[in-house]
Every structure is written in structure tokens, then in C-alpha cells.
DOLUMMI-126756 format. One record per residue: residue number from 0; residue in three letters; x, y, z of N, C-alpha, C in turn. Coordinates in nm, 4 decimals, decimal comma. Layout:
<sites>
+-----+--------+----------+----------+----------+----------+----------+----------+----------+----------+----------+
! num ! residu !     n.c1 !     n.c2 !     n.c3 !    ca.c1 !    ca.c2 !    ca.c3 !     c.c1 !     c.c2 !     c.c3 !
+-----+--------+----------+----------+----------+----------+----------+----------+----------+----------+----------+
! NUM !    ALA !        X !        Y !        Z !        X !        Y !        Z !        X !        Y !        Z !
...
+-----+--------+----------+----------+----------+----------+----------+----------+----------+----------+----------+
</sites>
This chain:
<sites>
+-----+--------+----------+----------+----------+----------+----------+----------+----------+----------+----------+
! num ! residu !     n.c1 !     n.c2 !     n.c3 !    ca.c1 !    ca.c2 !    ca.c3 !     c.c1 !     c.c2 !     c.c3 !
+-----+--------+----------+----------+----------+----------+----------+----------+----------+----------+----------+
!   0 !    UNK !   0,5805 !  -0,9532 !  -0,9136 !   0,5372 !  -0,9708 !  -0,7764 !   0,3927 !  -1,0196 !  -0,7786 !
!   1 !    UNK !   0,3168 !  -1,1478 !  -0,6922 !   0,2583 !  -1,2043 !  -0,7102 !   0,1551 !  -1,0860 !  -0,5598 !
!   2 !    UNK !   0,0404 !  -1,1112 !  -0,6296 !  -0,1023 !  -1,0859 !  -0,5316 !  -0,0655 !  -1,0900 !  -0,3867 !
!   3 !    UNK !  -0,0186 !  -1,2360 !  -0,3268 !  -0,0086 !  -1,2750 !  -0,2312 !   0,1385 !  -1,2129 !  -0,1794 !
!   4 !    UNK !   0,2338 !  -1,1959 !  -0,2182 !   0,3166 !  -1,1267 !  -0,1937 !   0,3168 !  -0,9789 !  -0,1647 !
!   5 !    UNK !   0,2910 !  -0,9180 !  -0,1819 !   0,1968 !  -0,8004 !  -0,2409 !   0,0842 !  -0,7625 !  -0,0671 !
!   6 !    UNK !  -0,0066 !  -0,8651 !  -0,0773 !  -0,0547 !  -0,8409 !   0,0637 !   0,0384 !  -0,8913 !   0,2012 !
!   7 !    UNK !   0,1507 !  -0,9756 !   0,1739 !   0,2457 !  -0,9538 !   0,3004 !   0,3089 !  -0,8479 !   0,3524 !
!   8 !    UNK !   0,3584 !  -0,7935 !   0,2491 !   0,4410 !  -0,6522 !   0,2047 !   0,3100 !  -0,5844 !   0,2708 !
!   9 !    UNK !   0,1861 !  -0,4982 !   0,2487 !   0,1155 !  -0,4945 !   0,2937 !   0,0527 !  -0,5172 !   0,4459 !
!  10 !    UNK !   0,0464 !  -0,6429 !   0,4701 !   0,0391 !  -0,6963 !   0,6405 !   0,1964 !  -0,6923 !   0,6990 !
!  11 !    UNK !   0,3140 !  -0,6689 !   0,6624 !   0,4226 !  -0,6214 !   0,7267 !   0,3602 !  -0,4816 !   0,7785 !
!  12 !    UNK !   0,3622 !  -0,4301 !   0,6581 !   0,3341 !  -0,2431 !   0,6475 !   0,2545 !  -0,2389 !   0,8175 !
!  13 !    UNK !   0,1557 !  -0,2952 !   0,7774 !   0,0296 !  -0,2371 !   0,8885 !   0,1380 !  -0,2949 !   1,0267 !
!  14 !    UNK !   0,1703 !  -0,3885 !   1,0310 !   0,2755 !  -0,4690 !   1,1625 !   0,3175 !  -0,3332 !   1,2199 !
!  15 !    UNK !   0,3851 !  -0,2766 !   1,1435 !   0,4949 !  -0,1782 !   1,1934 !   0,4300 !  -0,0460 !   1,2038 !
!  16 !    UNK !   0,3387 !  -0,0145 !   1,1607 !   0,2398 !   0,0931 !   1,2152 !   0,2273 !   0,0700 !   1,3860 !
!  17 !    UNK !   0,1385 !  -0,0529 !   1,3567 !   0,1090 !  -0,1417 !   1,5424 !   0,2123 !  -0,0943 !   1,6567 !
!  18 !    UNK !   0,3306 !  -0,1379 !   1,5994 !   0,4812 !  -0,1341 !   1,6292 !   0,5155 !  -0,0126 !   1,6946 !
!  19 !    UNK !   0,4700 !   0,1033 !   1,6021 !   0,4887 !   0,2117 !   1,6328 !   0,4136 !   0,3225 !   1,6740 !
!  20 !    UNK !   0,3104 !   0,2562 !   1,7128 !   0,1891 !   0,2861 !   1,8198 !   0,1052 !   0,4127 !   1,7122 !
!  21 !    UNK !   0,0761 !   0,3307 !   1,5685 !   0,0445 !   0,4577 !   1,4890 !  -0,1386 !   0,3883 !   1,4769 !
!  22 !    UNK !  -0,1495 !   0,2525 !   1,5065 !  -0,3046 !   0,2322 !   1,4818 !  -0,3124 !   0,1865 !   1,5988 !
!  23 !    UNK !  -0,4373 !   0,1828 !   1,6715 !  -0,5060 !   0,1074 !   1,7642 !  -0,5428 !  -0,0505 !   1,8329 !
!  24 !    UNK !  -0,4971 !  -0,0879 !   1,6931 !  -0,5493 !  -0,2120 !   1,6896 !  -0,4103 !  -0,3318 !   1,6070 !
!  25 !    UNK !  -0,3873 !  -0,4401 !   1,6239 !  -0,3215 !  -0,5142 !   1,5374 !  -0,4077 !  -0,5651 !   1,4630 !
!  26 !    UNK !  -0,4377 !  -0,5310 !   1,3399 !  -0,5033 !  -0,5454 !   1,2319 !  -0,4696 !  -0,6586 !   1,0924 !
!  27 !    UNK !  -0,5166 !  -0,7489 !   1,1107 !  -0,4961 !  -0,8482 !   0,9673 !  -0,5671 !  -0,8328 !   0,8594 !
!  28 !    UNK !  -0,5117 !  -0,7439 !   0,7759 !  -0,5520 !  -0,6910 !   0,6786 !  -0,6360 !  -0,8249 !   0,5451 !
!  29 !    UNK !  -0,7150 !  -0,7936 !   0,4572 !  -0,7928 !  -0,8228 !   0,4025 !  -0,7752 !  -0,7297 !   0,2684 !
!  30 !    UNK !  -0,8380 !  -0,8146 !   0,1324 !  -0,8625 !  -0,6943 !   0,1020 !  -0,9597 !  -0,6102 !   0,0656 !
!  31 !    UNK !  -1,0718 !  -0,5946 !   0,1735 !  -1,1328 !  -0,5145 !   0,1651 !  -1,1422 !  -0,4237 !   0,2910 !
!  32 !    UNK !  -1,0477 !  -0,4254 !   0,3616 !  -0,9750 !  -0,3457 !   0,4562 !  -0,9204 !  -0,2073 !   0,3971 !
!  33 !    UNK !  -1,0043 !  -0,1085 !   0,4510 !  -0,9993 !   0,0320 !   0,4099 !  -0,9110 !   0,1613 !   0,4342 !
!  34 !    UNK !  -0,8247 !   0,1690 !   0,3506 !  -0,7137 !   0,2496 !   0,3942 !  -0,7501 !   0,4201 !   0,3574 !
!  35 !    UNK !  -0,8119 !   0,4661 !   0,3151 !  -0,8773 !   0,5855 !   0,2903 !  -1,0381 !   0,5756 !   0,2928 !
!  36 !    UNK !  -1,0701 !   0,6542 !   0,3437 !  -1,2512 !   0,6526 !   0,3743 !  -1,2575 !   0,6202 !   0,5070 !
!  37 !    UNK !  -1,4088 !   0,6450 !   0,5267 !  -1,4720 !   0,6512 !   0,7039 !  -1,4461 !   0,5272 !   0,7791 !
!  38 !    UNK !  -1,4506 !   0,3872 !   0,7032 !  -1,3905 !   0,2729 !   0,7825 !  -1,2600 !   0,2871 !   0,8108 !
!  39 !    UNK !  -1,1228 !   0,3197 !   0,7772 !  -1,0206 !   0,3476 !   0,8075 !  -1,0090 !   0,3991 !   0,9704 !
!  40 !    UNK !  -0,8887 !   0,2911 !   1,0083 !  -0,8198 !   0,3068 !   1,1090 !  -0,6868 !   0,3670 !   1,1277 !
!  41 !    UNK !  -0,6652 !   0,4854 !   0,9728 !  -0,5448 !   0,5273 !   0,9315 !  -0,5989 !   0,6693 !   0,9750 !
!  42 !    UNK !  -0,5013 !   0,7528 !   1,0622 !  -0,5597 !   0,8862 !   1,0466 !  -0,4096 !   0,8998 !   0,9549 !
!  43 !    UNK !  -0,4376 !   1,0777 !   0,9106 !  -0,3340 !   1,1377 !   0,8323 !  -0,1878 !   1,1051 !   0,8082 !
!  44 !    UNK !  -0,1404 !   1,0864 !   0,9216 !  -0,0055 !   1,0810 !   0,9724 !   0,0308 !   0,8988 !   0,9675 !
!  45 !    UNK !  -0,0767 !   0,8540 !   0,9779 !  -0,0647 !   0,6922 !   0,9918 !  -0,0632 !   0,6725 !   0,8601 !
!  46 !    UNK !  -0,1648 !   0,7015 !   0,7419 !  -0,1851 !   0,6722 !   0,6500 !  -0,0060 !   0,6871 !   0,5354 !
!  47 !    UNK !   0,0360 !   0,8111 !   0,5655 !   0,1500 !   0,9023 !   0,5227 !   0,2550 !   0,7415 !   0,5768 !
!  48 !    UNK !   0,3094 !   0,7366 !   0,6900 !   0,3578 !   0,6181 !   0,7222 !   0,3352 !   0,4978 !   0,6237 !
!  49 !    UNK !   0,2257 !   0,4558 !   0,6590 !   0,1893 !   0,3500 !   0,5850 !   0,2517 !   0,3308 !   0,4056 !
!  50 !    UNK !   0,2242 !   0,4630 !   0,3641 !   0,2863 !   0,4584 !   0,2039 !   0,4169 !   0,4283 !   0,2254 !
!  51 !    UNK !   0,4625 !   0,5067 !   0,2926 !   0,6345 !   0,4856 !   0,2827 !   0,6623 !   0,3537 !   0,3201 !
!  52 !    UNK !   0,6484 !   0,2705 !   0,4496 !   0,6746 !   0,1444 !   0,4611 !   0,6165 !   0,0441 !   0,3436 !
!  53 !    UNK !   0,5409 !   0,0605 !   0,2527 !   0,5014 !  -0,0089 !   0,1344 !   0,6029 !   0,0086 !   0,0626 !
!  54 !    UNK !   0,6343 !   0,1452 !   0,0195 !   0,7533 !   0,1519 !  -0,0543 !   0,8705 !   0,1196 !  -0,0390 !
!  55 !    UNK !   0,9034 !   0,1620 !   0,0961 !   1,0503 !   0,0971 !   0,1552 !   1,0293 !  -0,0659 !   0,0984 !
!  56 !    UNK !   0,9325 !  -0,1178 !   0,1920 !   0,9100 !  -0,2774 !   0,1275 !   0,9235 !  -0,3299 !   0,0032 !
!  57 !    UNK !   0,8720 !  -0,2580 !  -0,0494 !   0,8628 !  -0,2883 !  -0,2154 !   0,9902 !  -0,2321 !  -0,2694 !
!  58 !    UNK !   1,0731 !  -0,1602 !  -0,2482 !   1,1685 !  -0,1611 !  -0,2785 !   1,3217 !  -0,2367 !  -0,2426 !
!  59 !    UNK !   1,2648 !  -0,2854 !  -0,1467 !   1,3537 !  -0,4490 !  -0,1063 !   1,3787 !  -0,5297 !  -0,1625 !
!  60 !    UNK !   1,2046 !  -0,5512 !  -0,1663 !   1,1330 !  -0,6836 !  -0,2732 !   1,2092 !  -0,6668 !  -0,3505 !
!  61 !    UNK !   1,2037 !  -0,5904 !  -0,4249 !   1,2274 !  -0,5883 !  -0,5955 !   1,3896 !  -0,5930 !  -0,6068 !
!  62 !    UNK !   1,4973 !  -0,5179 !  -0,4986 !   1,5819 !  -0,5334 !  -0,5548 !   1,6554 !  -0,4648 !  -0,6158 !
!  63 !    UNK !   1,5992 !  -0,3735 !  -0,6532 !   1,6879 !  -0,2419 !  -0,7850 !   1,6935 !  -0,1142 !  -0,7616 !
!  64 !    UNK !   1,8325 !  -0,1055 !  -0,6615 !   1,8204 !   0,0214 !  -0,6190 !   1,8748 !   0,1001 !  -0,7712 !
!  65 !    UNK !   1,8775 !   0,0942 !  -0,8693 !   1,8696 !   0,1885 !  -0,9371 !   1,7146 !   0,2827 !  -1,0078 !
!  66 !    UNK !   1,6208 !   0,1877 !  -0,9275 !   1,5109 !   0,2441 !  -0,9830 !   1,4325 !   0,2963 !  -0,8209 !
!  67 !    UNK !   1,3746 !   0,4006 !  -0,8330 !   1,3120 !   0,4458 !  -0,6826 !   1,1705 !   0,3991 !  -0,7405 !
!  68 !    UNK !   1,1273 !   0,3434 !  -0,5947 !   0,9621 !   0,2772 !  -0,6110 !   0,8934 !   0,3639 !  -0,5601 !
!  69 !    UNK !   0,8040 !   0,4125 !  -0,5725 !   0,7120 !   0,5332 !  -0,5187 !   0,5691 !   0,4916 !  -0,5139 !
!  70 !    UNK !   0,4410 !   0,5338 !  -0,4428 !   0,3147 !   0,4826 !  -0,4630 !   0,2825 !   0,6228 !  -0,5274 !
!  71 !    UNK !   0,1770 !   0,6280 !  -0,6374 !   0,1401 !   0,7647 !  -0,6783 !  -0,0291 !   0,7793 !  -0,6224 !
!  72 !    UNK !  -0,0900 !   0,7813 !  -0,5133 !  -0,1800 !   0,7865 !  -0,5079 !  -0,3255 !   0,8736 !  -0,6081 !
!  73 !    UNK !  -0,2399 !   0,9646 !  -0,7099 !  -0,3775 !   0,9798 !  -0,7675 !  -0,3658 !   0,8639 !  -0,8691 !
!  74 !    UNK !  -0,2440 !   0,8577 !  -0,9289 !  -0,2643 !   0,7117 !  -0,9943 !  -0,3383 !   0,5899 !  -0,9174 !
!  75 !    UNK !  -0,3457 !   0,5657 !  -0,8442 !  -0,4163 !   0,4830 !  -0,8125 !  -0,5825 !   0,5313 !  -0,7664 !
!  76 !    UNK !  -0,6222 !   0,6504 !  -0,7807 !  -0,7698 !   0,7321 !  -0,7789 !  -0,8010 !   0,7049 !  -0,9413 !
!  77 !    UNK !  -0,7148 !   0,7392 !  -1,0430 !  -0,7709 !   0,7277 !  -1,1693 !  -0,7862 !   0,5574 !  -1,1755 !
!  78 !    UNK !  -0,7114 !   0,4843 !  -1,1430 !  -0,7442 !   0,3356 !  -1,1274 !  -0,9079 !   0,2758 !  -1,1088 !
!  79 !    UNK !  -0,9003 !   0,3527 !  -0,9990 !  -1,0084 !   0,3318 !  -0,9283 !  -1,1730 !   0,4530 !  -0,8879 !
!  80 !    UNK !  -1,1926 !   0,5060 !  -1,0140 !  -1,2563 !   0,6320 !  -0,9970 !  -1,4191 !   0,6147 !  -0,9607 !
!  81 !    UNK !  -1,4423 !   0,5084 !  -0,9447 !  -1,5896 !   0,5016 !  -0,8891 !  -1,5995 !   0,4978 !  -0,7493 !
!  82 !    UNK !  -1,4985 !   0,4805 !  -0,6251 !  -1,5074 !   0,4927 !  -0,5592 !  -1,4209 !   0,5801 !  -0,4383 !
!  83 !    UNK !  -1,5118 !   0,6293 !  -0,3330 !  -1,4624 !   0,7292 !  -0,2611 !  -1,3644 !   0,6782 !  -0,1495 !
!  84 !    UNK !  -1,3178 !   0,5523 !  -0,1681 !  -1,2575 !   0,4885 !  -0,0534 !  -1,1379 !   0,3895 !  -0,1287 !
!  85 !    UNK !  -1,0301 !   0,3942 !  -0,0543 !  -0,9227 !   0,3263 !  -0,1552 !  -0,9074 !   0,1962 !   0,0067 !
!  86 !    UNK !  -0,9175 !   0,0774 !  -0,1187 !  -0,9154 !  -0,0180 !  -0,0181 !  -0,7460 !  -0,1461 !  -0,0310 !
!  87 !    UNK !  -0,7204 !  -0,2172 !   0,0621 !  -0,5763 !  -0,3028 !   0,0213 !  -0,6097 !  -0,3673 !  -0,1241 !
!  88 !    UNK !  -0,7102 !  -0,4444 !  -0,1420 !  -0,7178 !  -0,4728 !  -0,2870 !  -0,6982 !  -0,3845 !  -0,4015 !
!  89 !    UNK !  -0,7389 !  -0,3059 !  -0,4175 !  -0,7398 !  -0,2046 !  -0,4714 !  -0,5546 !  -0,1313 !  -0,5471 !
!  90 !    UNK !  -0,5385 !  -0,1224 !  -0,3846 !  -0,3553 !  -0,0746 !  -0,3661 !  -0,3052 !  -0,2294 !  -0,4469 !
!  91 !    UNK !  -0,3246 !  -0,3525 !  -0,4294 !  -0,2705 !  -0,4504 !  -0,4204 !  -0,2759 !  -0,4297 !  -0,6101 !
!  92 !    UNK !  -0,3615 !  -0,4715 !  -0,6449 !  -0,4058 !  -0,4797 !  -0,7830 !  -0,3085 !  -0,3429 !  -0,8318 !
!  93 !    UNK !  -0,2823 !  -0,2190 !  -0,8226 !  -0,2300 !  -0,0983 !  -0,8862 !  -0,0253 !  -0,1705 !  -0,7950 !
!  94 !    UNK !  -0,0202 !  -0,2243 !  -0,7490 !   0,1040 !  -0,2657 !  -0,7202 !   0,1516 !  -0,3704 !  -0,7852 !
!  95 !    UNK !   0,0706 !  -0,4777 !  -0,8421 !   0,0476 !  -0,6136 !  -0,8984 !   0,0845 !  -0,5226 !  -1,0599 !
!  96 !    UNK !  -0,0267 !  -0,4665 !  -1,0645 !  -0,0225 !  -0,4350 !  -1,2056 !   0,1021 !  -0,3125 !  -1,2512 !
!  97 !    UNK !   0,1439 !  -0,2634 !  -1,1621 !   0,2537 !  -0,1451 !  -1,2072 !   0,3810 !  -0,2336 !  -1,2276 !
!  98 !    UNK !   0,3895 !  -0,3157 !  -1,0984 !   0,5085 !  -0,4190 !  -1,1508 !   0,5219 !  -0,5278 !  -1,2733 !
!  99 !    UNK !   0,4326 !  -0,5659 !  -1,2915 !   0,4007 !  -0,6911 !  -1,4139 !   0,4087 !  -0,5892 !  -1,5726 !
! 100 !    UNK !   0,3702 !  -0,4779 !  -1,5427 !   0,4341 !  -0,3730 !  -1,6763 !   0,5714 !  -0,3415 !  -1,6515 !
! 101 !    UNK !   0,6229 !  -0,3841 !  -1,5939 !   0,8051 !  -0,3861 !  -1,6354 !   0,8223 !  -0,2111 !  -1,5655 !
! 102 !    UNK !   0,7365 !  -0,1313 !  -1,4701 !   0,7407 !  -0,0056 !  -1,4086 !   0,7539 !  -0,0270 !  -1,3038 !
! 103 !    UNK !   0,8128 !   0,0903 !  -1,2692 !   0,8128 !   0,0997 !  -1,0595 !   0,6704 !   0,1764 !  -1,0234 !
! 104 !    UNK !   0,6156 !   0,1833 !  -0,9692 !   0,5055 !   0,2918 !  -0,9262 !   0,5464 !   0,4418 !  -0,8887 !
! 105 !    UNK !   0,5488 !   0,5029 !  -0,9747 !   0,6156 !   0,6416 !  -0,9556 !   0,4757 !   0,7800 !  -0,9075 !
! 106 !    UNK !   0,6028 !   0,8716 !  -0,9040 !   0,5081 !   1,0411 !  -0,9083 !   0,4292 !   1,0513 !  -1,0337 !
+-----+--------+----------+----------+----------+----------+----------+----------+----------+----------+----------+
</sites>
């Protein structure tokens, strides 16, 4: 799965948040658009959403329902341990890179 693919899956995700009256705003994500930390327009419950429609997505994408796709968010904290804010690039790159190792993003 390519970068750019990756942030559609992504700008779907946020669509259907909108959709479902979970953010404020219709938002065209970037990636330095902040999905954890004080810029975030994700509260708790939005954010929780948000993973799952990535995954649902990404598990479309890909195709193989014999494998379950999961986001592991501390895996993606050890990814990324210098900072206190997890941003779409960030997610994008730990989605880019879990798939291109022949893995699903698991627990």
C-alpha cells in the first residue's frame, strides 16, 4: 500500500467521522494534522472511531479476510517516541511500513 493510498483511507476515515457528527469541522487532512495531542479535533470517543474506520478500511484495501488488520497504537508510540503528539504522517508511515513487511498491524 502506497503513502498516497494510505492518506485516502485516512481522508475517507475523517469523511465519516464528519458524517457522523463525531468532529466539528470537515477536515482535509494533511500530514501534519494531529490526531492525538492539544491540536486535535478528536476527542476520546472520536479518536476510538477513527481507529476502527482505518482498520475497517484497511482491511478492504488489502483484501484478506484471513488475516485481521488492527492499529496497535503503542506500536506506533515506540515508532515514534520523541514526540507527545501522534500525527496522520506519522500513522501513515507505521501503516506504509507494517504493510510493505509482509504484516497486518496487529495487538
Amino acid at each position: 500500500m502506497t503513502r498516497s493510498q494510505v492518506m485516502l483511507l485516512i481522508q475517507d476515515a475523517f469523511d465519516a467521522l464528519w458524517e457522523a457528527d463525531l468532529v466539528g469541522e470537515n477536515l482535509r487532512v494533511d500530514e501534519t494534522t494531529d490526531l492525538l495531542g492539544p491540536e486535535t479535533l478528536l476527542d476520546s470517543i472520536a479518536f476510538v472511531t477513527f481507529i476502527v474506520e482505518c482498520e475497517d478500511r484497511l482491511q478492504a484495501a488489502i483484501g484478506d479476510d484471513d488475516h485481521f488488520v488492527s492499529i496497535a497504537i503503542t506500536e506506533i508510540h515506540d515508532f515514534n517516541p520523541e514526540e507527545a503528539r501522534l500525527t496522520v504522517g506519522v500513522l501513515v508511515d507505521y501503516i506504509v511500513r507494517e504493510h510493505a513487511a509482509g504484516e497486518s498491524p496487529r495487538d
